[in-house]
N, CA, C and O atoms as a printed pandas DataFrame, in Angstrom:
     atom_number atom_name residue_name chain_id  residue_number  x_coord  y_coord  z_coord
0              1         N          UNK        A               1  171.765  223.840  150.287
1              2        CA          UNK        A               1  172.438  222.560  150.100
2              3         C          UNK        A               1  171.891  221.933  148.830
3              4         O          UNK        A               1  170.680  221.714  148.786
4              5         N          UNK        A               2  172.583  221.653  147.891
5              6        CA          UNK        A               2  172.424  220.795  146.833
6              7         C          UNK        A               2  173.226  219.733  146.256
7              8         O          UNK        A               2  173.710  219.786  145.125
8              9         N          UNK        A               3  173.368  218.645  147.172
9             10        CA          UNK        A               3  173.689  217.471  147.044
10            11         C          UNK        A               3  172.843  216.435  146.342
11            12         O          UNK        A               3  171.614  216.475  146.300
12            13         N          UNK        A               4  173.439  215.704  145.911
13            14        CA          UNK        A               4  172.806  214.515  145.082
14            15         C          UNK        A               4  172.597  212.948  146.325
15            16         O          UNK        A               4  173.316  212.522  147.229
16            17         N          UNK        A               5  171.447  212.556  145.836
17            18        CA          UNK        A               5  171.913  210.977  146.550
18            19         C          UNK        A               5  173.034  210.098  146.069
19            20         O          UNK        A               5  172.653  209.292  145.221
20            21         N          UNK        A               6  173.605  210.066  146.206
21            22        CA          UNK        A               6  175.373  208.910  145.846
22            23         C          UNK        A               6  174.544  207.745  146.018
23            24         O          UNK        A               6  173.550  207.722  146.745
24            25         N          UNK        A               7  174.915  206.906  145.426
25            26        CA          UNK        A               7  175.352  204.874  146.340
26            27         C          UNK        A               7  175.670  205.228  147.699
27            28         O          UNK        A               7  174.939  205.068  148.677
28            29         N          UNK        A               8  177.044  205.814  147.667
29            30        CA          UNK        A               8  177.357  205.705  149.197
30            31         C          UNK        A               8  176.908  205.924  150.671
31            32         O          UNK        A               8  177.189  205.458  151.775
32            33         N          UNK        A               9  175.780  207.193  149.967
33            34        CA          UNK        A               9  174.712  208.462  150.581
34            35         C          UNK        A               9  173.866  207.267  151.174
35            36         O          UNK        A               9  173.890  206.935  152.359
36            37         N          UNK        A              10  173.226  206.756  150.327
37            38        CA          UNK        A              10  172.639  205.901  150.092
38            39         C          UNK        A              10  172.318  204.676  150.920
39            40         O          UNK        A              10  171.280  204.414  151.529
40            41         N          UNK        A              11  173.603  203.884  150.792
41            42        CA          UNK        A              11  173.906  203.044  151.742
42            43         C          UNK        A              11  173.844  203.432  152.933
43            44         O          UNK        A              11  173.393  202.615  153.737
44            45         N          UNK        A              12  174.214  204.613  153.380
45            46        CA          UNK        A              12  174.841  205.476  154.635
46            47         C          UNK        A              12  173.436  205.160  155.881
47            48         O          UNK        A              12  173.344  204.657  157.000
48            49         N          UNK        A              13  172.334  205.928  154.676
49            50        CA          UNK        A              13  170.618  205.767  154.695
50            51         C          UNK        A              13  170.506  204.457  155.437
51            52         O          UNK        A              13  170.277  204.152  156.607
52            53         N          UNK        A              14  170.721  203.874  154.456
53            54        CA          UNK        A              14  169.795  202.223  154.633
54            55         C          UNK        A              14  170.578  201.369  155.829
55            56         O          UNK        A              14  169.943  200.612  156.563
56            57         N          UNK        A              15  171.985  201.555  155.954
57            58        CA          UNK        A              15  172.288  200.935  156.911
58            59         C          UNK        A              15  172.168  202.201  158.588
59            60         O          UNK        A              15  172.412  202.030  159.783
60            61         N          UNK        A              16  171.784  203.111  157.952
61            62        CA          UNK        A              16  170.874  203.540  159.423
62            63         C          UNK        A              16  169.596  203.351  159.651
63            64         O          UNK        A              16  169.087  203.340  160.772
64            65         N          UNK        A              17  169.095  203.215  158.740
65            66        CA          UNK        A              17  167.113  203.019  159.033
66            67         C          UNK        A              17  167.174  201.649  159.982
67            68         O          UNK        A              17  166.605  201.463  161.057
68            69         N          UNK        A              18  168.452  200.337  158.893
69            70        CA          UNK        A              18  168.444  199.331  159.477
70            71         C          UNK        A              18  168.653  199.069  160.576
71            72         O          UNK        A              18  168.073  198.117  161.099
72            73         N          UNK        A              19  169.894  200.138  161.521
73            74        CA          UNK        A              19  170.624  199.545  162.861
74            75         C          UNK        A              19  168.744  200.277  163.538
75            76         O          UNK        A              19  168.396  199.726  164.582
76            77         N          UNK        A              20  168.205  200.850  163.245
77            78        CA          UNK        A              20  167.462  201.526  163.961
78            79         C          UNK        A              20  166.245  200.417  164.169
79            80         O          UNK        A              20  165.755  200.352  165.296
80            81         N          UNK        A              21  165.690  199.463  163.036
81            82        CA          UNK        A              21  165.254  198.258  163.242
82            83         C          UNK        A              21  165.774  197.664  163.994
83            84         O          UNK        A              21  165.128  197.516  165.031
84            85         N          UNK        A              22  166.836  197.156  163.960
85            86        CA          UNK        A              22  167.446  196.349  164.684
86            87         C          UNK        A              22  167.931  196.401  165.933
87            88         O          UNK        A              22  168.313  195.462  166.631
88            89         N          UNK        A              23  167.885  197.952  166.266
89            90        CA          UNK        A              23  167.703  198.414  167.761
90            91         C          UNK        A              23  166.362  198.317  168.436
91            92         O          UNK        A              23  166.278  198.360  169.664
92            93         N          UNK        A              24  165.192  198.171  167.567
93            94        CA          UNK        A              24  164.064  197.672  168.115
94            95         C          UNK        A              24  163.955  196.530  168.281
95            96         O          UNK        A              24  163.128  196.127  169.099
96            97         N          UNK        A              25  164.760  195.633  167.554
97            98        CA          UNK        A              25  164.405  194.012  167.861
98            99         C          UNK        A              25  165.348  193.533  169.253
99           100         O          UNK        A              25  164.919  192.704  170.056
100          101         N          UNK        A              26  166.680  194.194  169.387
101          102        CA          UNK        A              26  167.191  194.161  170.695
102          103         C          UNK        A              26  166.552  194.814  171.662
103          104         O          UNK        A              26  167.098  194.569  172.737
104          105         N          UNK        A              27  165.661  195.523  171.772
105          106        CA          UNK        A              27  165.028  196.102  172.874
106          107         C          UNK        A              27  163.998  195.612  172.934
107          108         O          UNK        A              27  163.415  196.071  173.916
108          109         N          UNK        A              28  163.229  194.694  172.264
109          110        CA          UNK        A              28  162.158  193.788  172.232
110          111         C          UNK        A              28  162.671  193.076  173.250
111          112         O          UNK        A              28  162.309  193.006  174.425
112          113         N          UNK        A              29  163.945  192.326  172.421
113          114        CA          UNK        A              29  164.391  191.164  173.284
114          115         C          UNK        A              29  164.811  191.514  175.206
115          116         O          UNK        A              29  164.419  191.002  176.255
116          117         N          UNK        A              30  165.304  192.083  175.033
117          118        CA          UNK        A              30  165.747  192.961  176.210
118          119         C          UNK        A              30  164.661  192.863  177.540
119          120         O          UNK        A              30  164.661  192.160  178.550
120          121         N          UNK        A              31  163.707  193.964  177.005
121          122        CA          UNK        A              31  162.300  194.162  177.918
122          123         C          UNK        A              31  161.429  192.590  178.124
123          124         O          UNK        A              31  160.450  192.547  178.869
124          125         N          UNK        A              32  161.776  191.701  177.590
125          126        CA          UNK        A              32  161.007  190.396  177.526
126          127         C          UNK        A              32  161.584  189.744  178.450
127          128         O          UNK        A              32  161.198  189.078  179.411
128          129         N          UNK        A              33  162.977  190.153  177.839
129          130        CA          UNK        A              33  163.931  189.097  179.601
130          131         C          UNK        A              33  163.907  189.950  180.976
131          132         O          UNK        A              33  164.377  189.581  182.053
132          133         N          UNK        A              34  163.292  191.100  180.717
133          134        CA          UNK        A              34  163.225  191.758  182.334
134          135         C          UNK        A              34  161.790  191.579  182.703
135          136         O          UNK        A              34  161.533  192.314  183.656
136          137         N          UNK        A              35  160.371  190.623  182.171
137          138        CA          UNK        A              35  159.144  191.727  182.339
138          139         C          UNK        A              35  159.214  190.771  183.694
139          140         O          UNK        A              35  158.682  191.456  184.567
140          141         N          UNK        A              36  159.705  189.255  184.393
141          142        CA          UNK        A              36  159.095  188.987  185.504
142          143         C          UNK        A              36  159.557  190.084  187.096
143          144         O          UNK        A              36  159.225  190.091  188.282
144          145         N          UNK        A              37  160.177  190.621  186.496
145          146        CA          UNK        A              37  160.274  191.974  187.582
146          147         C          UNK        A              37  158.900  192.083  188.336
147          148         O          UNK        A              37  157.804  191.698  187.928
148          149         N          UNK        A              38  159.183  192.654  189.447
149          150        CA          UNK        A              38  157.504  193.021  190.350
150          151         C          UNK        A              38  157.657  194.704  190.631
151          152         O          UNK        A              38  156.802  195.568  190.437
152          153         N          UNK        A              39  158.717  194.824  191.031
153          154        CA          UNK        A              39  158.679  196.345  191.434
154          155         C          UNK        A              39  159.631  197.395  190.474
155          156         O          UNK        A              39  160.360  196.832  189.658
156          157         N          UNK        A              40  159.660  198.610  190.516
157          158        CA          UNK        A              40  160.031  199.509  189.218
158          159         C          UNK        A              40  161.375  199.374  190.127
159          160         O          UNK        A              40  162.194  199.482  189.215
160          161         N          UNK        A              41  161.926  199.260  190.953
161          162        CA          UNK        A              41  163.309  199.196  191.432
162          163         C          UNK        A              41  164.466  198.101  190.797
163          164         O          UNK        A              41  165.678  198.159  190.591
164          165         N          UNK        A              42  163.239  196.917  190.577
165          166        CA          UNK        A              42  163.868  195.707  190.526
166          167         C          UNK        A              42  164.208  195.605  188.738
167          168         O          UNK        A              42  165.211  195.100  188.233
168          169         N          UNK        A              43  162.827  196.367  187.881
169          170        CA          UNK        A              43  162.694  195.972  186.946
170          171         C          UNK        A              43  163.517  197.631  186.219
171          172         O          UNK        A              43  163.489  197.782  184.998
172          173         N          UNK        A              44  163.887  198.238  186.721
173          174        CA          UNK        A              44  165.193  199.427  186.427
174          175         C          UNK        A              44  166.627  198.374  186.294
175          176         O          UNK        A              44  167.220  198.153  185.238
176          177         N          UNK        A              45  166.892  197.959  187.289
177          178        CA          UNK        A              45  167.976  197.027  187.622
178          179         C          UNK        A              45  168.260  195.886  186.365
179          180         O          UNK        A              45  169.363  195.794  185.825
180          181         N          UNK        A              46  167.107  195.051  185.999
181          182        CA          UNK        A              46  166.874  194.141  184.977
182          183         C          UNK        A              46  167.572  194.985  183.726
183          184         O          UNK        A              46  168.655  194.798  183.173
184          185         N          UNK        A              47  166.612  195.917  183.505
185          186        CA          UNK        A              47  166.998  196.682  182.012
186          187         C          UNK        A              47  168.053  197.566  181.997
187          188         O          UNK        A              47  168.478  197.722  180.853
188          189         N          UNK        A              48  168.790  198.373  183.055
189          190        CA          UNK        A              48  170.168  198.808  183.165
190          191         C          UNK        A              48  171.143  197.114  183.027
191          192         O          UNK        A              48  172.012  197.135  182.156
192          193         N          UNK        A              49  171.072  196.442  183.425
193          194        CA          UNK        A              49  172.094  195.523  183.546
194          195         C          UNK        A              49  171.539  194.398  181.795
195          196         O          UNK        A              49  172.186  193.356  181.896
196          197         N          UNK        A              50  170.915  194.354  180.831
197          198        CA          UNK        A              50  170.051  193.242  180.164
198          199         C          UNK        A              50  171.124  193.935  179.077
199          200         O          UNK        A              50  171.397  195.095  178.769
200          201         N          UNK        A              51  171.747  192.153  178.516
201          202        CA          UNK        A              51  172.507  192.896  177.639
202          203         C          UNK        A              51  171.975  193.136  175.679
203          204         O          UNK        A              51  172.729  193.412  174.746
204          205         N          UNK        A              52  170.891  192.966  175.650
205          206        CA          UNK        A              52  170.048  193.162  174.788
206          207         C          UNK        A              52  169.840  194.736  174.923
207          208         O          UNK        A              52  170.125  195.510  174.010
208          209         N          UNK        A              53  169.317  195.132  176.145
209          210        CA          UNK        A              53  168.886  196.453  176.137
210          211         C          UNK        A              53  170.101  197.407  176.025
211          212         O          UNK        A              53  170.008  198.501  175.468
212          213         N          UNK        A              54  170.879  197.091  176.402
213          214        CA          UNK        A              54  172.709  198.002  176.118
214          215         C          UNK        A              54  172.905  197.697  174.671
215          216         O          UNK        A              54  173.162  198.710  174.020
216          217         N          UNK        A              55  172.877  197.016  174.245
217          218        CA          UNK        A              55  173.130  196.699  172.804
218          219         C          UNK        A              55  172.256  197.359  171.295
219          220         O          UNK        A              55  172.607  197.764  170.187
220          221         N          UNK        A              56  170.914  197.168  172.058
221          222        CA          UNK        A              56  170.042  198.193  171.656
222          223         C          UNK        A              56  169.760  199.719  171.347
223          224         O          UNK        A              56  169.120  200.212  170.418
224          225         N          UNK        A              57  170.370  200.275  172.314
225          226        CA          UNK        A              57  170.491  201.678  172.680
226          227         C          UNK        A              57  171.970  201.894  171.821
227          228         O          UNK        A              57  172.134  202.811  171.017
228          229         N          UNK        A              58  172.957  200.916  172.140
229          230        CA          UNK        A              58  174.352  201.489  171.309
230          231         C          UNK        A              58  173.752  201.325  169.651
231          232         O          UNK        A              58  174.060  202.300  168.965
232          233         N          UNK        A              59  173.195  200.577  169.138
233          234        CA          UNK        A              59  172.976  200.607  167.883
234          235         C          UNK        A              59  172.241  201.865  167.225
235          236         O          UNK        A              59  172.506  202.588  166.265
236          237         N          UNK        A              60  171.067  201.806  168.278
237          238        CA          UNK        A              60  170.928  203.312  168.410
238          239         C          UNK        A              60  171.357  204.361  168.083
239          240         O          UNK        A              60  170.744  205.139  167.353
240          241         N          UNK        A              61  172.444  204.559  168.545
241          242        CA          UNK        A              61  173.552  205.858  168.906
242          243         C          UNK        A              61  174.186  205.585  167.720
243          244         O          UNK        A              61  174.560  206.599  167.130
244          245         N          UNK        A              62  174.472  204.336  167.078
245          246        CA          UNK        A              62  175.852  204.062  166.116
246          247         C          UNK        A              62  174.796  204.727  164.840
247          248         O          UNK        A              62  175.278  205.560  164.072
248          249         N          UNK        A              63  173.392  204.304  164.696
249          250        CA          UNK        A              63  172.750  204.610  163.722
250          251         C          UNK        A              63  172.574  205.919  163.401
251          252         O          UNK        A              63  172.887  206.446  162.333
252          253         N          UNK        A              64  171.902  206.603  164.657
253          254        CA          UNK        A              64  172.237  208.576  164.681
254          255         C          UNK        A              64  173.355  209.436  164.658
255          256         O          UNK        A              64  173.464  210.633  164.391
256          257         N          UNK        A              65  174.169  208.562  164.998
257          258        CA          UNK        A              65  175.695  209.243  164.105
258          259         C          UNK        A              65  175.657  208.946  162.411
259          260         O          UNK        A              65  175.507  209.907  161.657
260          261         N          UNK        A              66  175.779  207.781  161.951
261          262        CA          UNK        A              66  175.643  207.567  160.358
262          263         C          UNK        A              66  174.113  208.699  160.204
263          264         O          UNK        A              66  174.142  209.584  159.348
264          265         N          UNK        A              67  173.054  208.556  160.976
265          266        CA          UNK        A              67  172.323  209.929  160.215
266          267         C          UNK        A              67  172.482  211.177  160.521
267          268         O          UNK        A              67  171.815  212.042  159.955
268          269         N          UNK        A              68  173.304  211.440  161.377
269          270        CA          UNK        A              68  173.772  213.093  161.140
270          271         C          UNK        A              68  174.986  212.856  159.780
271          272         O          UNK        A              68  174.702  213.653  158.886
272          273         N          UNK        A              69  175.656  212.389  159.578
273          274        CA          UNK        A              69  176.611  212.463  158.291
274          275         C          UNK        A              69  175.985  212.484  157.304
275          276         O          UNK        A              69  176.497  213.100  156.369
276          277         N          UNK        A              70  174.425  211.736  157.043
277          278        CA          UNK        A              70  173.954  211.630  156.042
278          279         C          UNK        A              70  172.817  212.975  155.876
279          280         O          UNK        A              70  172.218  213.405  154.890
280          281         N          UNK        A              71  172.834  213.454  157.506
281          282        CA          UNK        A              71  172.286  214.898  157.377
282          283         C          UNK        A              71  172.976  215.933  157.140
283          284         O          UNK        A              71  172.294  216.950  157.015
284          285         N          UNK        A              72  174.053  216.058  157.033
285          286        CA          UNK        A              72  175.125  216.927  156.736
286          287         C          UNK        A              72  175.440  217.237  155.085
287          288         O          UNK        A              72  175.989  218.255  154.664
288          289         N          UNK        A              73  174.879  215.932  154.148
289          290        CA          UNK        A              73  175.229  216.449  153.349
290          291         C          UNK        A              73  174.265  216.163  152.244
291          292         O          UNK        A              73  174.566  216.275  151.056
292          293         N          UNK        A              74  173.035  215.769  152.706
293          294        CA          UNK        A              74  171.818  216.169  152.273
294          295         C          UNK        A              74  170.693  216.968  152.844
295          296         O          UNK        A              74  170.470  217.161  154.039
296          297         N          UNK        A              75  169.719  217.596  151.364
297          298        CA          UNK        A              75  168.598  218.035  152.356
298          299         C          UNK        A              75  167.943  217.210  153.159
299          300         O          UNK        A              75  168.086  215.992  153.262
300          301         N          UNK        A              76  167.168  217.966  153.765
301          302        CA          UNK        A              76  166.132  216.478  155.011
302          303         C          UNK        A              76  165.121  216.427  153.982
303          304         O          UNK        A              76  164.436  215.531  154.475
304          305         N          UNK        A              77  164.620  216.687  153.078
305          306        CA          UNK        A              77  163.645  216.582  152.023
306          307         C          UNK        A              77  163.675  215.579  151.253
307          308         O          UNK        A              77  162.715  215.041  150.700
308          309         N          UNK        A              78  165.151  215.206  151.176
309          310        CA          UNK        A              78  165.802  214.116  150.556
310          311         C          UNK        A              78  165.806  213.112  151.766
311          312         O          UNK        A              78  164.801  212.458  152.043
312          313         N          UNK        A              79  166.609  213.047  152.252
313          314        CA          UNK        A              79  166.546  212.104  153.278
314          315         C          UNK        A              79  165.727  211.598  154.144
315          316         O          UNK        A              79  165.750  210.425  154.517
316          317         N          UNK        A              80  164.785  212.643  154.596
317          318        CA          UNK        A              80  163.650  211.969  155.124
318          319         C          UNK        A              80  162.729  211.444  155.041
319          320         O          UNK        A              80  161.882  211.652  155.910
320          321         N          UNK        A              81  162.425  210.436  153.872
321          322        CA          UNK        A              81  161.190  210.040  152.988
322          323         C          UNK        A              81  162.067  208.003  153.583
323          324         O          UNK        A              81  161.531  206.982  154.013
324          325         N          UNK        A              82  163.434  208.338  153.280
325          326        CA          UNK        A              82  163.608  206.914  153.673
326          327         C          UNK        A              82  163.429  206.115  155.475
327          328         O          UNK        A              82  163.493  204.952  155.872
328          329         N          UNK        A              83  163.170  207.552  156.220
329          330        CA          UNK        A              83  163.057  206.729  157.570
330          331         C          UNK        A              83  161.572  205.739  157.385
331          332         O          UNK        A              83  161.600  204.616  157.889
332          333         N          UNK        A              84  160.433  206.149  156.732
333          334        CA          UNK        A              84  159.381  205.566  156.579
334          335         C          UNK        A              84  159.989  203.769  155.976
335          336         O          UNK        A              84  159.292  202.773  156.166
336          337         N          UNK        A              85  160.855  203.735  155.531
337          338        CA          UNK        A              85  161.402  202.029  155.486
338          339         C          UNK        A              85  161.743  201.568  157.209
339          340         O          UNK        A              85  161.342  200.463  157.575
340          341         N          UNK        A              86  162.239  202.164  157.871
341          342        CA          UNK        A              86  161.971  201.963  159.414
342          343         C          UNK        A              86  160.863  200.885  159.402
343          344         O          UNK        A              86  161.029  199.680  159.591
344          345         N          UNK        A              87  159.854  201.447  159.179
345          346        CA          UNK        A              87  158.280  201.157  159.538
346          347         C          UNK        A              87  158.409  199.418  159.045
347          348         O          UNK        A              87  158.229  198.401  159.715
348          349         N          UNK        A              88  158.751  199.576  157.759
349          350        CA          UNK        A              88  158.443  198.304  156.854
350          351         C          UNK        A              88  159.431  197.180  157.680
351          352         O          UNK        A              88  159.165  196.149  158.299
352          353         N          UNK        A              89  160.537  197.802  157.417
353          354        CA          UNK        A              89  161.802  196.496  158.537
354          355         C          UNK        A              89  161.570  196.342  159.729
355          356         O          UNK        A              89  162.059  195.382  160.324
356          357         N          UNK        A              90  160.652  197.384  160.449
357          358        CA          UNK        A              90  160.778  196.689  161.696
358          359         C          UNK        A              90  159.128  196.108  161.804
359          360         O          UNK        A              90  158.784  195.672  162.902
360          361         N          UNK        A              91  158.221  196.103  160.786
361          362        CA          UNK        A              91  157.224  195.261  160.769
362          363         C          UNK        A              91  157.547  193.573  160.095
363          364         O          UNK        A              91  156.820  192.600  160.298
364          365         N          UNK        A              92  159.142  193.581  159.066
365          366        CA          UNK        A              92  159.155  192.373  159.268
366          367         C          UNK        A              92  160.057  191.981  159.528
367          368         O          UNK        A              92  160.521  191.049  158.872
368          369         N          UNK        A              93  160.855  192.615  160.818
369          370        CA          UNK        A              93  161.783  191.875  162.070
370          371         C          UNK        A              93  161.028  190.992  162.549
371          372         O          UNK        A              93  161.106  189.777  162.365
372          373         N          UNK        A              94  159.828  191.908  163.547
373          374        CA          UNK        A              94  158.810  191.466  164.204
374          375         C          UNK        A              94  157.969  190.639  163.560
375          376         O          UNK        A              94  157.086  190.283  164.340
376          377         N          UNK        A              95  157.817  190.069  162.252
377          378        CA          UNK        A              95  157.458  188.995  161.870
378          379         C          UNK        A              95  157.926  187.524  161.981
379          380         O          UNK        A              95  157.445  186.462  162.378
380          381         N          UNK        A              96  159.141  187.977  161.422
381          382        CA          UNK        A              96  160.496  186.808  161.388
382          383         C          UNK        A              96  161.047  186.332  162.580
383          384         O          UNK        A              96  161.506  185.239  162.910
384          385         N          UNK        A              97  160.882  187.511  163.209
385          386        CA          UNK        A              97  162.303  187.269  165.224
386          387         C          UNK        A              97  161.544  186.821  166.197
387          388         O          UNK        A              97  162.031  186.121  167.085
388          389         N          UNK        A              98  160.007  187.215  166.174
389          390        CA          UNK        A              98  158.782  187.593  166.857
390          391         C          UNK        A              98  157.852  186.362  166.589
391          392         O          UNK        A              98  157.461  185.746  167.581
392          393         N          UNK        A              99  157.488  185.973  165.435
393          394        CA          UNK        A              99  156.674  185.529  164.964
394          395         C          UNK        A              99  155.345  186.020  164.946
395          396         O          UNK        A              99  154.444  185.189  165.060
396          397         N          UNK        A             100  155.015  187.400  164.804
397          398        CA          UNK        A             100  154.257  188.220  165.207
398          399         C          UNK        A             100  153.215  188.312  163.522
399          400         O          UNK        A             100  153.612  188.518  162.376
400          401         N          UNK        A             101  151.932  188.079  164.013
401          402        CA          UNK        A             101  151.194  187.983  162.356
402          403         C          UNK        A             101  151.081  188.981  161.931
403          404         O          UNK        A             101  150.820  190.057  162.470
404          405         N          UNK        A             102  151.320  188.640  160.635
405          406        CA          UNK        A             102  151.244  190.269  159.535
406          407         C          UNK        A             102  149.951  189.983  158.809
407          408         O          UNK        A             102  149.894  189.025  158.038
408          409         N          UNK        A             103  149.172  190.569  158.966
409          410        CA          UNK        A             103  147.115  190.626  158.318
410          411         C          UNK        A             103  147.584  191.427  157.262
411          412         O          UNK        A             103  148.579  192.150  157.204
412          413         N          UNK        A             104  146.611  191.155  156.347
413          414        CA          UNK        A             104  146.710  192.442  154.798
414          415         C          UNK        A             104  146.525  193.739  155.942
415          416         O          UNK        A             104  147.365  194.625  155.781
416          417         N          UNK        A             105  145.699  193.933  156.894
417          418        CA          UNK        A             105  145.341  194.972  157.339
418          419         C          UNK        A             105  146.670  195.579  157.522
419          420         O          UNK        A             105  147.095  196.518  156.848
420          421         N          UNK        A             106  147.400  194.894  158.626
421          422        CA          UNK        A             106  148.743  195.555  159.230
422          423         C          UNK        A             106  149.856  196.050  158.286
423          424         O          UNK        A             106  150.771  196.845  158.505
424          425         N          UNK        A             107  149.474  195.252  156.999
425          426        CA          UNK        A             107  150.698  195.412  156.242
426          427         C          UNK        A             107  150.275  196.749  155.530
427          428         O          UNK        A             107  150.909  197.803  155.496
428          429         N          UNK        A             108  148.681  196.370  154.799
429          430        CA          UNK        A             108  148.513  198.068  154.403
430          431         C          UNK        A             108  148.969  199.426  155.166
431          432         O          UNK        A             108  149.566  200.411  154.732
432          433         N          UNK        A             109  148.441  199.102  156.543
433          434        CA          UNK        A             109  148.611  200.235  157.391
434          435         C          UNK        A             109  150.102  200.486  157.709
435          436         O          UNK        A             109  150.237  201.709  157.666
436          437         N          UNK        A             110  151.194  199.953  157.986
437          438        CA          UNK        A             110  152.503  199.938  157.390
438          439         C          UNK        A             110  152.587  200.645  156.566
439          440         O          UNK        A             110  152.681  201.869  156.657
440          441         N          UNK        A             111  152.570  200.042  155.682
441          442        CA          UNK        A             111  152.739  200.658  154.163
442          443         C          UNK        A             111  151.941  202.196  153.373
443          444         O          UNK        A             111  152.176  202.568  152.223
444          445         N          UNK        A             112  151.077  202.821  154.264
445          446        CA          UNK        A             112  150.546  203.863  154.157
446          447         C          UNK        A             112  151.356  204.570  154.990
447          448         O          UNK        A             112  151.902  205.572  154.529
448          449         N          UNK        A             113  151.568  204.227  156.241
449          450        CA          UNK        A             113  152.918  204.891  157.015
450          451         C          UNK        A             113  153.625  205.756  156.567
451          452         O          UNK        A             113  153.685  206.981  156.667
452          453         N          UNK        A             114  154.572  204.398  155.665
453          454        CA          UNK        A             114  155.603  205.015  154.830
454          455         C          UNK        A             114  155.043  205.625  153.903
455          456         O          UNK        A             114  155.523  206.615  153.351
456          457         N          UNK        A             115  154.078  205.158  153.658
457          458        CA          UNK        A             115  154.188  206.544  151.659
458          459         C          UNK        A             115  154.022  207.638  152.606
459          460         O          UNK        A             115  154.605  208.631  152.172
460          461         N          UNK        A             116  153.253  207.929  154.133
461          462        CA          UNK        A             116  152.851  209.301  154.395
462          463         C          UNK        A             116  153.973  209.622  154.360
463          464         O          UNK        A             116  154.171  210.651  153.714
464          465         N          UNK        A             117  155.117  209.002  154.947
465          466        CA          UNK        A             117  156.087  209.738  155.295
466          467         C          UNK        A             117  156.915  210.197  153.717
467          468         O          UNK        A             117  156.937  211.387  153.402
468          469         N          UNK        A             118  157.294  209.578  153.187
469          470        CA          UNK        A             118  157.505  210.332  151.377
470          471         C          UNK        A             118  156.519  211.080  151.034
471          472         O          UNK        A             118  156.786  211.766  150.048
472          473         N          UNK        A             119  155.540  211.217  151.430
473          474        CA          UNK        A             119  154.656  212.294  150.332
474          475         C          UNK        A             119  154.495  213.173  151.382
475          476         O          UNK        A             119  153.409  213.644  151.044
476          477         N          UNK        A             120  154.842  213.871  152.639
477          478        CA          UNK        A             120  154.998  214.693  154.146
478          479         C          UNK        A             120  156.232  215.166  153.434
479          480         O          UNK        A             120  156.167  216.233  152.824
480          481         N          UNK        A             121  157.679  214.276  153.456
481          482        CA          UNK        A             121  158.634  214.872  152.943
482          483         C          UNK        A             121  158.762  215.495  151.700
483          484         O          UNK        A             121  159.720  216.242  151.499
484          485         N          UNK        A             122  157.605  215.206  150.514
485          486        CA          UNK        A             122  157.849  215.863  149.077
486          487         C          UNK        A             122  156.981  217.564  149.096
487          488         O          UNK        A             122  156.941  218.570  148.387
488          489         N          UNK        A             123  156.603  217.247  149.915
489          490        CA          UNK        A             123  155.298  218.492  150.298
490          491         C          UNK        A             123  156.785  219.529  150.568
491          492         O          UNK        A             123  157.131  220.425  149.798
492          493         N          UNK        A             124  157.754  219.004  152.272
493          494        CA          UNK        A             124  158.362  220.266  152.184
494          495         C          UNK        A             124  159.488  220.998  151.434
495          496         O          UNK        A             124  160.049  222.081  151.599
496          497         N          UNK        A             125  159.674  219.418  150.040
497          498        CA          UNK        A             125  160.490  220.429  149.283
498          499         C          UNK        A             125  159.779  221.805  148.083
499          500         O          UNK        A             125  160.424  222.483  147.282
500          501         N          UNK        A             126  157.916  221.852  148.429
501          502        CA          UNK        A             126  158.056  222.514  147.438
502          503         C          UNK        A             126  156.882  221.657  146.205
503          504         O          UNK        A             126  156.339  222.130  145.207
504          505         N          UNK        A             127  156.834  220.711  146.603
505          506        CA          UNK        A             127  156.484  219.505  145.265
506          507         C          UNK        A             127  154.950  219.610  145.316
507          508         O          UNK        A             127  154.259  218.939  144.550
């Protein structure tokens, strides 16, 4: 396979890394409105029926379809260096939605994440 990254490719990428953030911030929300549950019967029931957690999971699904298309017509060598932005958006969902503190620490460690994951992916083209 020797495809190029397009714009469109591109976009294809970013608005899947994104629904995939954003399927974590609905499943945040989700599991928060089920935790006063007591028993695993009750708290199955909560998260099958929570419409955060359905919403979550479909974004999910909508996102791994846009990345099989975008696996179809790139290498994964190429493409897989951008899931490591995952990391970064959904450290500042969970800042913004959450109010969850971001330390230099957390953000470095983030951010080493992702480069592992680009410099993991440049390794298996070869580089």
């Amino acid at each position: 396979m020797n495809a190029t990254l397009s714009p469109p490719l591109l976009l294809l990428i970013l608005t899947s890394v994104g629904m995939s953030a954003l399927a974590q911030m609905l499943l945040k929300l989700g599991v928060q409105g089920a935790r006063a549950t007591r028993t695993l019967s009750e708290t199955m029931l909560a998260y099958a029926s929570s419409p955060y957690l359905i919403a979550g999971f479909a974004l999910y699904g909508l996102g791994a379809v846009l990345w099989l298309f975008v696996l179809a017509r790139l290498p994964l060598s190429v493409a897989y260096p951008f899931v490591g932005l995952g990391f970064i958006f959904t450290m500042l969902i969970g800042a913004m939605a959450f109010h969850e503190h971001l330390s230099p620490t957390r953000i470095a460690g983030t951010l080493l994440i992702a480069l592992g994951c680009v410099l993991v992916a440049q390794s298996a083209g070869g580089s």
